[in-house]
Phi, psi and omega in degrees: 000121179291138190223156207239117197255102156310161198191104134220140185262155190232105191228159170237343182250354184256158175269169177270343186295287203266349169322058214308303190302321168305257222335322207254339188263339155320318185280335180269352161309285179336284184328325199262352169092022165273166205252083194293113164293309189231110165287103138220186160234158186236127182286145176317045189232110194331277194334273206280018131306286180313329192266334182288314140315312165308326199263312196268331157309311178287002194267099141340354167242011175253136185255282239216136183242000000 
């Protein structure tokens, strides 16, 4: 069963360039044959943490944030 993931990182110094850890868990979405919908990153900031999540909670094609 294919499950469809949402991915964020919550950073105030990284990049998607420099995210080690987003990287290595994209590749194991991959491995396991899932399906990455969504990437991003986030500065360490509720609001925009909370909006980002609240927005991806309305997406009907997403199993796992």
């Amino acid at each position: 069963m294919q499950v469809n993931i949402a991915l964020l990182t919550v950073t105030d110094t990284r990049t998607i360039d420099t995210d080690k850890s987003g990287a290595i868990l994209v590749e194991k979405i991959k491995e396991q044959n899932h399906k990455l919908v969504d990437r991003k990153i986030v500065k360490d900031e509720k609001d925009k943490i909370k909006k980002i999540i609240l927005d991806w909670t309305k997406k009907s094609d997403l199993d796992v944030i």
